[in-house]
Each structure stands twice: as C-alpha cells, then as structure tokens.
C-alpha positions in Angstrom: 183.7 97.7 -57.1 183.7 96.6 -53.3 186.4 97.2 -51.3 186.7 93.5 -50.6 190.9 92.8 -50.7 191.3 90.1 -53.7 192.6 86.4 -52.7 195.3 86.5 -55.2 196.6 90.0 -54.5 199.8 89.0 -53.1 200.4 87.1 -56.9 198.7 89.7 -58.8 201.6 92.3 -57.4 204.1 90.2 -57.9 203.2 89.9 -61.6 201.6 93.3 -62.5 203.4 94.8 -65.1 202.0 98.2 -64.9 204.5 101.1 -64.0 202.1 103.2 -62.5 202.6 102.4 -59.0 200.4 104.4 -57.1 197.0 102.9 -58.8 194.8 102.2 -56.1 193.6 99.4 -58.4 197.1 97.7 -58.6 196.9 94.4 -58.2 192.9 94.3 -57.9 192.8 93.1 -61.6 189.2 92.3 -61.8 188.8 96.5 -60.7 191.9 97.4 -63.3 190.0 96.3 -66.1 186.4 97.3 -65.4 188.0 101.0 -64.9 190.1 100.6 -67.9 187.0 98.6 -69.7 184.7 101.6 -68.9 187.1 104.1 -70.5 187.4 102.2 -73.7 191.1 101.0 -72.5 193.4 98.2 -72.0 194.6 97.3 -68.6 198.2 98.3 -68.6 199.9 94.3 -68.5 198.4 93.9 -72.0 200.7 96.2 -73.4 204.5 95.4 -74.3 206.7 97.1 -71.8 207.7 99.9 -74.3 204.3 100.5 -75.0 202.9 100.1 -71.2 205.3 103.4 -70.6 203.4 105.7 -72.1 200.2 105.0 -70.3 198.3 105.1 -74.1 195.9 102.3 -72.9 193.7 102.6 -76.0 192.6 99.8 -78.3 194.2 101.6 -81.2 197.5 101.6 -79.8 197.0 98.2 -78.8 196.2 97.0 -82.4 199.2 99.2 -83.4 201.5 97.4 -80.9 200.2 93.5 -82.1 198.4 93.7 -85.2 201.7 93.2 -87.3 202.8 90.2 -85.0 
C-alpha cells in the first residue's frame, strides 16, 4: 500500500483494539487487513480481547473464539 496517511486515522486510533502498539499499520485499517488478509489472518479488532492477546490471528482461532456464540 501507499504511504498516503488515511482520513479517518485519528478515529481509527482511537478505536483500534489491537495491543500491538508499535504496528506501523495501526490505525491504517484498509493496510491492517490486506497484510493480515495476505497471511491467511484476521486483523487483530476482530478478535475478543482475551483472544486479541495472544496475537493467534488465524481463521481457526477465530472460528474457535465465535463459532459456539
């Protein structure tokens, strides 16, 4: 992706519920998800909070975490 700074940064920061704070993608959320996309992964504010922790971003442990709710 460009390095074009997103219009809704300062809102996507304020509501980014990932914990890894030094991604250089935080806040970008159209380049969070093509990374995470690309790798066969989640972006981490799809995740429940005790499950965003452990940085497993993978579509099984996203089923896991949902698939009984």
């Amino acid at each position: 992706m460009g390095n074009k700074d997103c219009a809704n940064m300062a809102d996507n920061l304020r509501n980014c519920a990932c914990s890894y704070v030094s991604c250089n993608r935080r806040g970008k959320c159209c380049e969070c998800i093509s990374y995470h996309w690309s790798r066969k992964e989640l972006p981490g504010c799809l995740f429940p909070p005790e499950v965003e922790r452990t940085y497993d971003r993978s579509l099984k442990r996203f089923i896991q975490a949902y698939g009984n709710k």
